[in-house]
Every structure is written in C-alpha cells, then in structure tokens.
PDB file of N, CA, C and O in Angstrom:
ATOM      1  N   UNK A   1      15.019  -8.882  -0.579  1.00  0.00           N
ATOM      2  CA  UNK A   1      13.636  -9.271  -0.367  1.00  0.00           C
ATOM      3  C   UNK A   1      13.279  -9.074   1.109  1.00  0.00           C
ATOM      4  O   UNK A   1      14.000  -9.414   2.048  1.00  0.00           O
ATOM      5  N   UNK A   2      12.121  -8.505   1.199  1.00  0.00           N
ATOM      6  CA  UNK A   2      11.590  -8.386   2.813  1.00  0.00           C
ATOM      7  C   UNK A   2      10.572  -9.002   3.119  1.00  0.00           C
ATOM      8  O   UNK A   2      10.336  -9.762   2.180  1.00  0.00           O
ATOM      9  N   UNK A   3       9.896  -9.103   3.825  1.00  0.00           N
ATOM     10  CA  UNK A   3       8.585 -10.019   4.370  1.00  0.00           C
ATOM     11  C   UNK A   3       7.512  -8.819   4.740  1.00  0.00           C
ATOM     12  O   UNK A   3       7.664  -7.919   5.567  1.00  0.00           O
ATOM     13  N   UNK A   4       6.647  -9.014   4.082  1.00  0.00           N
ATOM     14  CA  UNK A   4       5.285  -8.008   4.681  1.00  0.00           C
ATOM     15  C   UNK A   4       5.130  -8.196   5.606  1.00  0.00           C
ATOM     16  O   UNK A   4       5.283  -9.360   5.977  1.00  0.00           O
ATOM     17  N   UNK A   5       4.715  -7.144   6.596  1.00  0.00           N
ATOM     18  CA  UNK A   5       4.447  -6.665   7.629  1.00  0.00           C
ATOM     19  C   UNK A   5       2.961  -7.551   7.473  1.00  0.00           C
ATOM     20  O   UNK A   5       2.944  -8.614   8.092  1.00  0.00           O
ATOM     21  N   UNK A   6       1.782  -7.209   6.733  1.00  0.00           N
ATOM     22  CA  UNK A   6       0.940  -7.802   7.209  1.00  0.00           C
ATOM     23  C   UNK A   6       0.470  -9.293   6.905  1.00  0.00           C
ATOM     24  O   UNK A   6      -0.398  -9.781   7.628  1.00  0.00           O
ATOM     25  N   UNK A   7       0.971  -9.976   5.938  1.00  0.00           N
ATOM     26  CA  UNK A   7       0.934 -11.129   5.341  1.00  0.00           C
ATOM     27  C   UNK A   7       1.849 -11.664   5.147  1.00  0.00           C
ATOM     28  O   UNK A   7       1.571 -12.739   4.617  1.00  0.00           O
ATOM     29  N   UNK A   8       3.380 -11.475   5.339  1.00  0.00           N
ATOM     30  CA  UNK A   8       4.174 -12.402   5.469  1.00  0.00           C
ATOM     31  C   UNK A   8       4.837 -12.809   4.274  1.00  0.00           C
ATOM     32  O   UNK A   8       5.885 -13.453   4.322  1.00  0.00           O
ATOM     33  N   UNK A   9       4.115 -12.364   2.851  1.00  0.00           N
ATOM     34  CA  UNK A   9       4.693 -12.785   1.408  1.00  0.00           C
ATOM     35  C   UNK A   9       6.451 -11.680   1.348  1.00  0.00           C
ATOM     36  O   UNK A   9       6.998 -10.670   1.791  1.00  0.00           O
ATOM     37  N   UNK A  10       6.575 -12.525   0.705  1.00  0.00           N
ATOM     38  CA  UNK A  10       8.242 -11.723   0.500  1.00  0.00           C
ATOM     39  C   UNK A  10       8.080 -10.841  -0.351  1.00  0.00           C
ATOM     40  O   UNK A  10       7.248 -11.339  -1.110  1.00  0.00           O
ATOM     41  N   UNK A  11       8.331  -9.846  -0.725  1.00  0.00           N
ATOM     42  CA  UNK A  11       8.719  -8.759  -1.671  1.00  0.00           C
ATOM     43  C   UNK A  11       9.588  -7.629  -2.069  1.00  0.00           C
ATOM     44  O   UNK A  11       9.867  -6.816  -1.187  1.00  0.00           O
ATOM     45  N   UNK A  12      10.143  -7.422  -3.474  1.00  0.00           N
ATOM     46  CA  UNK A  12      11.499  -6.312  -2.768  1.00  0.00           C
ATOM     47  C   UNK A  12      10.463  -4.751  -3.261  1.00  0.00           C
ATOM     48  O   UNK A  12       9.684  -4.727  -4.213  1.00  0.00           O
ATOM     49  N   UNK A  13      10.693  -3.813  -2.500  1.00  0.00           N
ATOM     50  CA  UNK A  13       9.887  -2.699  -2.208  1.00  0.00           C
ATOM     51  C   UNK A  13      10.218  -1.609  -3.699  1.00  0.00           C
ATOM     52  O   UNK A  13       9.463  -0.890  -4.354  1.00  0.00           O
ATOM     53  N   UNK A  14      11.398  -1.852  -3.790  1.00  0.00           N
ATOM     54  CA  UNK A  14      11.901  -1.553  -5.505  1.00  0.00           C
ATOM     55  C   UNK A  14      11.161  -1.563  -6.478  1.00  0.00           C
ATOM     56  O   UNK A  14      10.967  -0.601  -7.221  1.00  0.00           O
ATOM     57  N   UNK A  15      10.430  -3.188  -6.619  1.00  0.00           N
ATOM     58  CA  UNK A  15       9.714  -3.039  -7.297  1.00  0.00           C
ATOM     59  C   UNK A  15       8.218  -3.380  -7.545  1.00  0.00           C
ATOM     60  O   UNK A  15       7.575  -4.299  -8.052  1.00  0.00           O
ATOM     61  N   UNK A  16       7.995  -2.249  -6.967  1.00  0.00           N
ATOM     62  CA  UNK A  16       6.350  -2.343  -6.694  1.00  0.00           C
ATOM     63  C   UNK A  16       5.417  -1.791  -8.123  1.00  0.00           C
ATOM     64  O   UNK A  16       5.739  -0.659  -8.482  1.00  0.00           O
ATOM     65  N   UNK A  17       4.397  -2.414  -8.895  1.00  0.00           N
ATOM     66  CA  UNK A  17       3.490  -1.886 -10.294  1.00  0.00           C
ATOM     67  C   UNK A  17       3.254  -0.789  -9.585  1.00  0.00           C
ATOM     68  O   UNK A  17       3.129  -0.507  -8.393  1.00  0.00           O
ATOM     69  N   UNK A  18       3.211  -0.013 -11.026  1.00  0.00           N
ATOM     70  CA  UNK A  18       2.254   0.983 -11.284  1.00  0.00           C
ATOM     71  C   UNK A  18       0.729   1.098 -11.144  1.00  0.00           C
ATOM     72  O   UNK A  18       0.090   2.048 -11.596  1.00  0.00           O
ATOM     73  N   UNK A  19       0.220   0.111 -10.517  1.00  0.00           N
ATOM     74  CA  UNK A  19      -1.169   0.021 -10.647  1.00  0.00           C
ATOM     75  C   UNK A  19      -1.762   1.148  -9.637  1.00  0.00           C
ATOM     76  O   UNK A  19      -1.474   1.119  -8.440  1.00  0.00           O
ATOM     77  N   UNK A  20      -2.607   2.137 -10.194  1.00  0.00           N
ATOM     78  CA  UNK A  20      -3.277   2.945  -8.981  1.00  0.00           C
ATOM     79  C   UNK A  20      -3.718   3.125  -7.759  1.00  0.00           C
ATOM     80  O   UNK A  20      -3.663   4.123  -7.042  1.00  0.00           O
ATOM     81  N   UNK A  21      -4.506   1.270  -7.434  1.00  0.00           N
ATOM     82  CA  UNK A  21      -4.771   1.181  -6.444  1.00  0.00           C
ATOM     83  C   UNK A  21      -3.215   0.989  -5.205  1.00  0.00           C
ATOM     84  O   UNK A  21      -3.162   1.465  -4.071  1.00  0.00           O
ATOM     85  N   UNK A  22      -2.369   0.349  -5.745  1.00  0.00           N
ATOM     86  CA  UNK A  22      -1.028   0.321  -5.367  1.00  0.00           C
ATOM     87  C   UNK A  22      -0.241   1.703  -4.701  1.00  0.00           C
ATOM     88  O   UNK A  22       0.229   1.933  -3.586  1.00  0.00           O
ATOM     89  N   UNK A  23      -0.320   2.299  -5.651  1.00  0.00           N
ATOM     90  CA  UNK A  23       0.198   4.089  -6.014  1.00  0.00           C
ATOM     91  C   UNK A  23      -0.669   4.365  -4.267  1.00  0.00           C
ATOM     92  O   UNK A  23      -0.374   4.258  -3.077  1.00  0.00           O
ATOM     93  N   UNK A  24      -1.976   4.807  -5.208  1.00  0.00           N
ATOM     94  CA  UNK A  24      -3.149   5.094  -3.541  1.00  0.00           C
ATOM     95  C   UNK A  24      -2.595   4.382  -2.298  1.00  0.00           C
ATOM     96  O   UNK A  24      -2.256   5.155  -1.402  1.00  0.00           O
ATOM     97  N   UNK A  25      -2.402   2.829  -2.011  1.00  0.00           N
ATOM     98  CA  UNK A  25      -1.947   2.654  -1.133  1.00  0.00           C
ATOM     99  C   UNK A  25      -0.363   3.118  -0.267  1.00  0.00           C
ATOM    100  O   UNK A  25      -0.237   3.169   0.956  1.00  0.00           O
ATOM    101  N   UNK A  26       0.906   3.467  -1.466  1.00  0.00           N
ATOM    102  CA  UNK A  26       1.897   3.456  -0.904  1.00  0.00           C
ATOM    103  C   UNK A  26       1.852   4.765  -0.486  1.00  0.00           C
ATOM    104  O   UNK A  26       2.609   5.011   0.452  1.00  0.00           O
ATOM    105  N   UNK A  27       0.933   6.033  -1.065  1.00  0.00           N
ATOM    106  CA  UNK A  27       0.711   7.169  -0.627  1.00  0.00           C
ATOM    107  C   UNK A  27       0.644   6.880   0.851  1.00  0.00           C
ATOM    108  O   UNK A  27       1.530   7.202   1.642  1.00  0.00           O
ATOM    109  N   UNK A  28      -0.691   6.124   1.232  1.00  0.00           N
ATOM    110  CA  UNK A  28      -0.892   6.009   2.979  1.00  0.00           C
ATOM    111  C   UNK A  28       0.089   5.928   2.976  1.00  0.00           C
ATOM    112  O   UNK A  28       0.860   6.887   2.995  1.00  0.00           O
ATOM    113  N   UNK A  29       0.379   4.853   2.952  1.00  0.00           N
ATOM    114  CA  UNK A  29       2.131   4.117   3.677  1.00  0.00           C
ATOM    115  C   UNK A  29       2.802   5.073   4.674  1.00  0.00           C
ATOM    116  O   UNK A  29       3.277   4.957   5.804  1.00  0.00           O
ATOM    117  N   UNK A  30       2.592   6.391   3.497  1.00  0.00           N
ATOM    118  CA  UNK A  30       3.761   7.231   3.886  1.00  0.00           C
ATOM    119  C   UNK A  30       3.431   7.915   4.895  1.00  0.00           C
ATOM    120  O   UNK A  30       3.928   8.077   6.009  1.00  0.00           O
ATOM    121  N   UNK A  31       2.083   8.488   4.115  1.00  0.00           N
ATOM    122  CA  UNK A  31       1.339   9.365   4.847  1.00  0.00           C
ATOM    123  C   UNK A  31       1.087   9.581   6.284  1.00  0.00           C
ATOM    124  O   UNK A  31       1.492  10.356   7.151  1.00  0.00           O
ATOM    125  N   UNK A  32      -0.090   8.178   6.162  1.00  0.00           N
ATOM    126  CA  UNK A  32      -1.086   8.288   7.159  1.00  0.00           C
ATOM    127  C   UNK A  32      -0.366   7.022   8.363  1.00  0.00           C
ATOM    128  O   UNK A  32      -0.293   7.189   9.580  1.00  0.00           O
ATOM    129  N   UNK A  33       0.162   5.620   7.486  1.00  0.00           N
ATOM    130  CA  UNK A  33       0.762   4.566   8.662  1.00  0.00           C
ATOM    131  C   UNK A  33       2.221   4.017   8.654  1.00  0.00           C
ATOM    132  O   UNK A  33       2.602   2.922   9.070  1.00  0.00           O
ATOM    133  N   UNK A  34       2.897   4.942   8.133  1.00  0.00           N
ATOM    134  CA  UNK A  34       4.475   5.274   8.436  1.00  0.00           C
ATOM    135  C   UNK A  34       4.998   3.864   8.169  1.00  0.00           C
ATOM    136  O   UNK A  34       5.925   3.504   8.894  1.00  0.00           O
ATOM    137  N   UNK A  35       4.544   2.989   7.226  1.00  0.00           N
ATOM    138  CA  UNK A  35       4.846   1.566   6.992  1.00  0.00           C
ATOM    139  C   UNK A  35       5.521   1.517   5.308  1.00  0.00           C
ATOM    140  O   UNK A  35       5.536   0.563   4.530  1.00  0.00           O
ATOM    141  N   UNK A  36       5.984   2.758   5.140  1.00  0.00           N
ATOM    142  CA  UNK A  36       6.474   2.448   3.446  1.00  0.00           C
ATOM    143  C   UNK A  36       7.622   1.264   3.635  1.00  0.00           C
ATOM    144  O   UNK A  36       8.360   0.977   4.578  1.00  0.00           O
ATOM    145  N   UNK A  37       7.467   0.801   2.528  1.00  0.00           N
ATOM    146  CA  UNK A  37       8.613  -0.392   2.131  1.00  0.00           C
ATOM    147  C   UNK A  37       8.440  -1.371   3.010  1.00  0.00           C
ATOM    148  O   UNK A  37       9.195  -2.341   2.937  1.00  0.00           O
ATOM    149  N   UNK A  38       7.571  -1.333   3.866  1.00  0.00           N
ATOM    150  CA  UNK A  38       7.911  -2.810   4.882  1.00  0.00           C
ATOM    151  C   UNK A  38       6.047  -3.695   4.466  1.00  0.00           C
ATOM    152  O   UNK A  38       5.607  -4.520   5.267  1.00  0.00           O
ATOM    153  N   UNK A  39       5.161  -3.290   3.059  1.00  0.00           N
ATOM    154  CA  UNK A  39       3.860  -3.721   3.191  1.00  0.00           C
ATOM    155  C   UNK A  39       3.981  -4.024   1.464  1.00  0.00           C
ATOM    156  O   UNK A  39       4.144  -3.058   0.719  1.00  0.00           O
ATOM    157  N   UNK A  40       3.896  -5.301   0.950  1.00  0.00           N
ATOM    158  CA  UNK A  40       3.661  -5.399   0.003  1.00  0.00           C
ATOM    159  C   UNK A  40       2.840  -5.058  -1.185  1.00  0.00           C
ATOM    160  O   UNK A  40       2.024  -4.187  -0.884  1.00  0.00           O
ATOM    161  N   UNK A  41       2.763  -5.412  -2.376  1.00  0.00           N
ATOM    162  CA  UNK A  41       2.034  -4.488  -3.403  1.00  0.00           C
ATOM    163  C   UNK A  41       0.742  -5.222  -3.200  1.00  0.00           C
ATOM    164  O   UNK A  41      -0.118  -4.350  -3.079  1.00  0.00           O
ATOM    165  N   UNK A  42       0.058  -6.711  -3.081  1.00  0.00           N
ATOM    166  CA  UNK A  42      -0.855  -6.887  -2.819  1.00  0.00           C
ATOM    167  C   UNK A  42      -1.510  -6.399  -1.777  1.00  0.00           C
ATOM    168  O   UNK A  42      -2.708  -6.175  -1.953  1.00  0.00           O
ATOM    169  N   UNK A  43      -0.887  -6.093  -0.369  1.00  0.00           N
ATOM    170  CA  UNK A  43      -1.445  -5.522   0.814  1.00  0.00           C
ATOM    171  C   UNK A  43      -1.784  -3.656   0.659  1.00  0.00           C
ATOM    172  O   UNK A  43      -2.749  -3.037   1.108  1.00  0.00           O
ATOM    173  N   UNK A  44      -0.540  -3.105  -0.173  1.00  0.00           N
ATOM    174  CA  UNK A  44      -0.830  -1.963  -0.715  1.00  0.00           C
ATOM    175  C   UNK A  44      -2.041  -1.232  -1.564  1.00  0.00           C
ATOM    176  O   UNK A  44      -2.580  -0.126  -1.513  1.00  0.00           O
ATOM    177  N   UNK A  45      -2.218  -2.631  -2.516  1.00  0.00           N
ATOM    178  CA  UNK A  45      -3.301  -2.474  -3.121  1.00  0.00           C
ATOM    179  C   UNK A  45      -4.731  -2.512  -2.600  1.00  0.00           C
ATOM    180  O   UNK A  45      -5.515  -1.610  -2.892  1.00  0.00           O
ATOM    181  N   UNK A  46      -5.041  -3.414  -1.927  1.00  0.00           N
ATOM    182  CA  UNK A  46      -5.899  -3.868  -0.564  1.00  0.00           C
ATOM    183  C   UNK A  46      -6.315  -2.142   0.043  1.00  0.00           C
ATOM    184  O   UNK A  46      -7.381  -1.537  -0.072  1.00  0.00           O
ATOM    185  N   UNK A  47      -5.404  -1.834   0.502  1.00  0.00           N
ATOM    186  CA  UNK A  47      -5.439  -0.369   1.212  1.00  0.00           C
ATOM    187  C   UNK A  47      -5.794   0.692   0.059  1.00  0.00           C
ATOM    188  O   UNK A  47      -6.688   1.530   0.175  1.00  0.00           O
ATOM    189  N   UNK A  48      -5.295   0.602  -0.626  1.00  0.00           N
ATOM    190  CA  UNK A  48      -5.548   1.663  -1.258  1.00  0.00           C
ATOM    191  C   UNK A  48      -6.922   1.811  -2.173  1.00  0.00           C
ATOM    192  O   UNK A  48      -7.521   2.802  -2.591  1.00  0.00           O
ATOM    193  N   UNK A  49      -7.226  -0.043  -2.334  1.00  0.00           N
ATOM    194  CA  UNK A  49      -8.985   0.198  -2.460  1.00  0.00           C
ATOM    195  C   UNK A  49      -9.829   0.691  -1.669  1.00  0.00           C
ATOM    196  O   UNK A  49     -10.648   1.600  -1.800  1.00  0.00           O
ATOM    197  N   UNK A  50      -9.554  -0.015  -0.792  1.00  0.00           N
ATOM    198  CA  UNK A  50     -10.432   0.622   0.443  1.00  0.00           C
ATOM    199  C   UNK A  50     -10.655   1.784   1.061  1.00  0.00           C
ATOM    200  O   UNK A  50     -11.654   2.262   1.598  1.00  0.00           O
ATOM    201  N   UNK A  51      -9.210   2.285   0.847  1.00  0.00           N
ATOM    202  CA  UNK A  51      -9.163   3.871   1.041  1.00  0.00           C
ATOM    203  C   UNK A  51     -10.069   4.581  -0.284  1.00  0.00           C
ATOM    204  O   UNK A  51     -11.058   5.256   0.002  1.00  0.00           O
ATOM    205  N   UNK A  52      -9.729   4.415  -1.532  1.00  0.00           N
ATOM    206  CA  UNK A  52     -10.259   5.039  -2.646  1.00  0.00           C
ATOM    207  C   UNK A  52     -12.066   4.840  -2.638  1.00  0.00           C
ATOM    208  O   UNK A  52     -12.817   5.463  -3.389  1.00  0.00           O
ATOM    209  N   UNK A  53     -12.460   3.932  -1.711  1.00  0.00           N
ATOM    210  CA  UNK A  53     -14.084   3.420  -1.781  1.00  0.00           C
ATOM    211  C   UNK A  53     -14.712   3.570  -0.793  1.00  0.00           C
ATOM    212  O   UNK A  53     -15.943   3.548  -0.826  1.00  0.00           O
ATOM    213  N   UNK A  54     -13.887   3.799   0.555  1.00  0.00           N
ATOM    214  CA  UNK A  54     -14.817   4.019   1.975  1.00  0.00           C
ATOM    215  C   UNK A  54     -13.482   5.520   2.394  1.00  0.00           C
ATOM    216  O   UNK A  54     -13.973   6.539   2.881  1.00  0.00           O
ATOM    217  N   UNK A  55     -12.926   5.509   2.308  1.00  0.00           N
ATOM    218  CA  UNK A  55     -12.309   6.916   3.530  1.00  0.00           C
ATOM    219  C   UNK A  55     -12.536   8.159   2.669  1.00  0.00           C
ATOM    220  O   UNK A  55     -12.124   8.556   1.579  1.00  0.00           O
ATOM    221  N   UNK A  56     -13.447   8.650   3.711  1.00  0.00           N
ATOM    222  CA  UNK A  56     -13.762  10.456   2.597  1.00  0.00           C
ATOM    223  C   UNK A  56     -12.600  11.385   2.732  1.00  0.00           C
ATOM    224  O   UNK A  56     -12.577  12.398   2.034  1.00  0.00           O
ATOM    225  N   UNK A  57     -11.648  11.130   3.558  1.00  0.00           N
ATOM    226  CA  UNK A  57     -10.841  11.907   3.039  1.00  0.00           C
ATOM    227  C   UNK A  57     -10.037  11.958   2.061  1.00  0.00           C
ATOM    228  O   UNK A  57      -9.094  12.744   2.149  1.00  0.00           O
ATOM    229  N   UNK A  58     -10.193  11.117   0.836  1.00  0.00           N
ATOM    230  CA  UNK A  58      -9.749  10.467   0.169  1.00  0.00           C
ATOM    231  C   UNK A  58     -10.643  11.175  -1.458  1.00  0.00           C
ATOM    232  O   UNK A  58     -10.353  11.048  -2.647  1.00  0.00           O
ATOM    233  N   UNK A  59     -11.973  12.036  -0.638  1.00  0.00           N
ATOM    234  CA  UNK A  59     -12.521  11.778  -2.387  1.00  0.00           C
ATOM    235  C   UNK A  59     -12.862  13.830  -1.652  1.00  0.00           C
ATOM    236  O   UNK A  59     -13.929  14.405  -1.442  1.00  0.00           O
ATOM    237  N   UNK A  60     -11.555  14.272  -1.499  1.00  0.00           N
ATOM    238  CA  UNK A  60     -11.460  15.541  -1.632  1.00  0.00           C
ATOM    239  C   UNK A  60     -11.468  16.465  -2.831  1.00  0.00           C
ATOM    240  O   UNK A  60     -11.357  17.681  -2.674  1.00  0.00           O
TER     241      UNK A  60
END
C-alpha cells in the first residue's frame, strides 16, 4: 500500500478499476506528470475528468 501523492489516502497501484475516467487519468500519469503509481484511483479519476472536459488536447 502507498499513500497518494495528492491526498494522502492509501492505495495499492495494482489495483486500480477499469473505469475510463481512471484509464484517462493514469494515461497523464505517464504521459504528461510522470506520477504513475504514486496518485490514487480517486485522484486519477479527478484528472482524467478534467482532462476529458477542459484540456483540448485531449479531444483530438
């Protein structure tokens, strides 16, 4: 178990849902803020709405 980087909840990075907005977020992770495995699936998800609803590079 690790501690999110941005909220502090524990989580093991193993096993993160399938949920899309999730998926969308761990993409950044990788991508764009080099934070995979250390940002939980709620904080993932968070990002990856926001990315999917405001960042145009996103609706290529």
């Amino acid at each position: 178990m690790l501690a999110c980087r941005h909220c502090g909840a524990e989580f093991d990075p193993a096993q993160l849902p399938d949920d899309p907005a999730v998926q969308a977020g761990l993409v950044l992770a990788r991508e764009r803020y080099n934070d995979a495995g250390k940002v939980c699936a709620n904080c993932l998800a968070s990002r990856g709405r926001l990315a999917m609803m405001y960042d145009p590079s996103c609706h290529n």
